[in-house]
Phi, psi and omega in degrees: 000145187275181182311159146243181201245168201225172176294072205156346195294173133295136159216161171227150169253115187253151193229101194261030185211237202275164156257177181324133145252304183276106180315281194313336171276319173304317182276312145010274186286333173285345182283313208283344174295326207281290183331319194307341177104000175280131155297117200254151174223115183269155182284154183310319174262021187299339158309303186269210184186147192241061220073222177249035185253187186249342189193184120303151190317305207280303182304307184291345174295315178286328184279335149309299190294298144330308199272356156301356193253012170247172160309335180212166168219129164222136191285125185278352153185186168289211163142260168154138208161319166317309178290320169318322184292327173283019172284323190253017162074076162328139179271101158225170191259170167290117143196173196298158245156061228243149181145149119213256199038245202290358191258351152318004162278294179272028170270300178293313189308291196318261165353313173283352189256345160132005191259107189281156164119010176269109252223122175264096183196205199281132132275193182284353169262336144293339172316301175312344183280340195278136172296184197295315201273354161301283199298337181273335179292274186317346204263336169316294229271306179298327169257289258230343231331101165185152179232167184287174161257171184237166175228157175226183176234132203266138167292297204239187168218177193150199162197128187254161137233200181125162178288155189259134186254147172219154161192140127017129128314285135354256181331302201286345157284354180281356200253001184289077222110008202224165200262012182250020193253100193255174207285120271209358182289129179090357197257153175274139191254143169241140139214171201207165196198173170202132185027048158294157178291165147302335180276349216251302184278344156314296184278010184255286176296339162258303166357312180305293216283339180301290202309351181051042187286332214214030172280334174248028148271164184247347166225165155210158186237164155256097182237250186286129218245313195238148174308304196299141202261004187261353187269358176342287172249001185310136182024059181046349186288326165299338191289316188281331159334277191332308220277326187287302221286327203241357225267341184279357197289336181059048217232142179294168182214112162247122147239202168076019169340178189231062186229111151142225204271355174267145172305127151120061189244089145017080200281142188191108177302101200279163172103343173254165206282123193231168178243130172235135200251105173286357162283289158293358193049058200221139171207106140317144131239108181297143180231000000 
C-alpha cells in the first residue's frame, strides 16, 4: 500500500489532455477534494488553451513530471492529448495517480515502467456526477486504504486472481506495440469505453484476440460502454459480441461493472493484486 493521505496534504491538479470548458463542474470537484481536508495546487495551465489541448505538449509533459512530487495528482479531464506526452518518455514516481478515459495511457505507462499508484476513477470534472458510495469508494481508497467489491454480471465463471490492469478500451489497444503497454501475463484485465459502434467495438475485440495479448491472462472484466445505462447490454448484443470473441481464452468473464463514463464509475488501483469471480460477478482488490 502507497502513502495514505491525510487532512492537510497537498495534491495537484494537471490537465495532460484537452482543457477545461466547463469552469463551473470544475470549482465542484475541487470544493469537493477541499471538504475532504486536501489542499489544492493547480498546474500553471490548467486555465488556458492551446488548440484543443490545455498547453503544449513540452508543457503539460512538464507539469506532469513536477506534479509528481505530491502526493496525488489527480487529472482535472479527458479529451485527448495525454499519449502525445508519451513519445518523450515521461520521468515517473511512485504515487497516486487517479483518471481515466484518455489519460489511462499514462496510468499504463506509469504502471508498465514498474511504478504502482495509478488509480482507474473520477476526475475534478467528473466528480460532481458521482454518486455518494462513489466518492466514499475513492475517499476509502486515499485515507483509509482500502475498497469494497463491486458486482457485475457474470458471463463465463470461474474464479481469477492476479494484479489488476483497468483501462479505456480504445487507448489501450492504441498502445499495443509500443513500450507503455504493460505486461498482461497472469493480469486480470477491466475495460471500459463510451459510445462506440458495436462494429467498432467489434474491430477492437479481434484486433485483441490477433495480437495474442491475452493468450495468459487470467480474467476480464467489462464495465460501462454507452453513456446511456440503458444502452450497455441492450438486447444483448454486446454481452454475446463479448461472449463469441473472447470465451477461447478459458478465462472467468464479468460484465456490466460499475466503471467508466457513466455515473458511479468505481475507482480501482491498478497493479495490485485482485480477484474477480465469474460465478458471482463479484471483483476484489486487495491494498
Amino acid at each position: 500500500m502507497l502513502n495514505r493521505l491525510e487532512k492537510g496534504d497537498e495534491i495537484k491538479i494537471v490537465a495532460p489532455a484537452s482543457y477545461v470548458e466547463d469552469r463551473e463542474e470544475f470549482k465542484v470537484g475541487i470544493e469537493i477534494l477541499e471538504k475532504w481536508g486536501l489542499k489544492i495546487k493547480k498546474s500553471s495551465h490548467i486555465n488556458s488553451k492551446y488548440g484543443y489541448f490545455s498547453a503544449t505538449d513540452s508543457q503539460r509533459l512538464i507539469e506532469l513530471e513536477n506534479g509528481q512530487n505530491s502526493k496525488l495528482i489527480i487529472f482535472a479531464k479527458g479529451g485527448w492529448g495525454s499519449a502525445r506526452l508519451l513519445e518523450n518518455n515521461p520521468i515517473w514516481k511512485t504515487s497516486w495517480m487517479l483518471g481515466f478515459s484518455d489519460t489511462c495511457s499514462l496510468l499504463l505507462s506509469k504502471y508498465s515502467r514498474g511504478h504502482l499508484g495509478s488509480i482507474h476513477g473520477p476526475m475534478i470534472t467528473t466528480l460532481p456526477q458521482e454518486p455518494l458510495w462513489s466518492l466514499q469508494r475513492l475517499k476509502n481508497l486515499l485515507f483509509e486504504g482500502y475498497v469494497e467489491d463491486i458486482i457485475g454480471e457474470p458471463l463465463i465463471g470461474g474464479v481469477a486472481k492476479g494484479d489488476i490492469i483497468v483501462s479505456n478500451l480504445t487507448i489501450f489497444s492504441y498502445l499495443i506495440g509500443t513500450n507503455h503497454l504493460p505486461n498482461l501475463k497472469d493480469k486480470i484485465i477491466i475495460f471500459e469505453d463510451i459510445n462506440e459502434d458495436i462494429y467498432k467495438l467489434d474491430r477492437i475485440f479481434t484486433y485483441l484476440r490477433m495480437s495474442n495479448k491475452f493468450d495468459s491472462i487470467r480474467g476480464l472484466g467489462f464495465g460501462n460502454f454507452f453513456k446511456s445505462e440503458s444502452k450497455n447490454f441492450e438486447g444483448n448484443l454486446l454481452k454475446n459480441l463479448i461472449h463469441e470473441r473472447f470465451k477461447k481464452y478459458n478465462v472467468p468473464i464479468v460484465i456490466d461493472l460499475p466503471v467508466g463514463h457513466l455515473n458511479g464509475n468505481a475507482c480501482i488501483p491498478i497493479g495490485f493484486n485482485a480477484t474477480l469471480n465469474g460465478n458471482t460477478g463479484t471483483l476484489s482488490v486487495d491494498l
